[in-house]
Structures are given as C-alpha cells and as structure tokens.
N, C-alpha and C positions, 0 to 999 in steps of 0.2 A: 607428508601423508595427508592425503583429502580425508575430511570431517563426512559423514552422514549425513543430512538433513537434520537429522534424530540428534545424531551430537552435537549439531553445529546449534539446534533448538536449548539444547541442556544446558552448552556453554553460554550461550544468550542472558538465559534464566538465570544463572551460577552466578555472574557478571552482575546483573540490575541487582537481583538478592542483596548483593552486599553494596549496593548504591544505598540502600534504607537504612537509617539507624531504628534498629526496632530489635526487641526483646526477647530470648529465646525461643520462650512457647510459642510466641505471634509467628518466627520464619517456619515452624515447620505447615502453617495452616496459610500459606502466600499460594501454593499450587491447587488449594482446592474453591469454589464457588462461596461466595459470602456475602459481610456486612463487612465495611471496612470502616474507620476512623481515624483521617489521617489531616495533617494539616501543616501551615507555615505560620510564621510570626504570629497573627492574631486571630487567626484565622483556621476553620475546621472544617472538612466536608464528612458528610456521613451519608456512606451509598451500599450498592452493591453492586460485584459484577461476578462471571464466572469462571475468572482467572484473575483473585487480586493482584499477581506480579505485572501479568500483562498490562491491568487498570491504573498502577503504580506508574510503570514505565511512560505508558499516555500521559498522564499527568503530569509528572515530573516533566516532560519535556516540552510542556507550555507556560509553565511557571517558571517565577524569577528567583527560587529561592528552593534551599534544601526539601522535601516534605519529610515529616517523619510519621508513622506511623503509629497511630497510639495502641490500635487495638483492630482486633478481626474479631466476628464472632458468625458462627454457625445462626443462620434462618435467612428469612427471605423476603418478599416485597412488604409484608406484612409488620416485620418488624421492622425494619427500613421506616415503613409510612407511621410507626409508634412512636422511633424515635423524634422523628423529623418533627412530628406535633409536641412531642413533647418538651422539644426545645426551639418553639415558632417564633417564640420574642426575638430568638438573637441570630434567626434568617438574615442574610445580607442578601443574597439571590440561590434560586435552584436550591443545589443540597450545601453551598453552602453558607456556614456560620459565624458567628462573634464570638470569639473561644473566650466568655467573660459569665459572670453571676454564677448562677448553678450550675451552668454546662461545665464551666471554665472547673469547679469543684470536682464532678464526674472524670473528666481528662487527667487530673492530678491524682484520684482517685483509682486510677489504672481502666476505666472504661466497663468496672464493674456489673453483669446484669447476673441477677436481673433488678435492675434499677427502679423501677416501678412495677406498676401491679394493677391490672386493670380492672374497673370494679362491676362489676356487674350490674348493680343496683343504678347508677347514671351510664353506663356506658362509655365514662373516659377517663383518663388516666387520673392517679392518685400521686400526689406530690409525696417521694421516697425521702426516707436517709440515708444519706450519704456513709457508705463503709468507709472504713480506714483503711486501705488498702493501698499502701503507699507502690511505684514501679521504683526499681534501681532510679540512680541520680544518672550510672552513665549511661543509660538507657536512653534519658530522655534530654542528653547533653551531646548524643550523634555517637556515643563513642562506642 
C-alpha cells in the first residue's frame, strides 16, 4: 500500500521523535514553533525555530554525537536574545554554549523559566536562583 505524502510526513516525524531522548511533556511541544535547548557532550545551543522536530533532525545530522534535548519553551526572538545574554560568558560561537557554571546548574535544573527577571530600573537582567527542579535520571541518560 502507497503512504500519502501526509503519512509518509507523520511517519518521518514518528521516526526522528523517537531518535531524541527527551522527557514526556517536552515530546508533545517537538510539533509546535519555539525556544529549544538541546546539546552534546559539553556543549548547548539555545535557539528557536518553527518546527523544533524539523530543527532537531537538521541538526543531528551534522553532528558527531547523540543531541539530547533538555527543554522547549513557548516565546520568541525576544526571549531567545534574553537568554543568549544571559548566558554570554559561556558563548563558544553563534547560539552555541559551554554547558558549565550557572548555565551548566539551569540544564541540570530542568531548563526552568522563568529564570530571571528583567529589571526595569537598569534595563538588564538580574542574576536568579536557581529552583530545585530535578529531570528524571533516565531522561537525561537517552533512555
């Protein structure tokens, strides 16, 4: 039996979906536009695009090494350009990062927001604490 276009699209989807280890709540928000945070070894990019499975699949296939997905989150360029400043120290290139110091604490910390808090009074972000907000262990072990 010939697939659809439409099903041959789902089964695509259905396929990479389970290429990512990543967290319950995170796979049902993979089909919709976002913030994504995902990363390999020591490393973390923090973007958005408007189909994170598509952005997923890109990725992964110029990289040398599993990515896993830490967290997605609803907004847009704006908070994208929040975080990116808020974690400029540990830039390697582009969007992405050095998953170490406080960023490295936020990732372990399930990707928590709202993370900081912008102040109105200077106009730039305020140094947060960090929730205890532990993710599953097999979550963040691919399984």
């Amino acid at each position: 039996m010939r697939l659809t276009s439409r099903e041959k699209e789902a089964k695509r989807r259905a396929e990479a979906e389970a290429l990512f280890p990543v967290r319950g709540e995170i796979r049902a928000s993979l089909r919709e536009a976002g913030i994504y945070v995902i990363g390999f070894s020591d490393y973390l990019k923090i973007g958005i695009s408007d189909c994170l499975i598509d952005r997923l699949i890109g990725l992964q296939n110029h990289l040398p090494e599993q990515l896993i997905l830490y967290a997605t989150h609803r907004g847009g360029r704006e908070l994208e350009g929040q975080l990116h400043a808020r974690f400029r120290e540990y830039r390697t290139r582009g969007e992405w990062f050095k998953n170490t110091g406080i960023l490295k604490e936020w990732t372990d910390a399930g990707c928590v927001l709202p993370f900081y808090r912008l102040t109105t009074i200077t106009g730039g972000l305020e140094k947060p604490s960090i929730r205890t907000v532990q993710p599953s262990g097999a979550a963040r072990n691919g399984r």
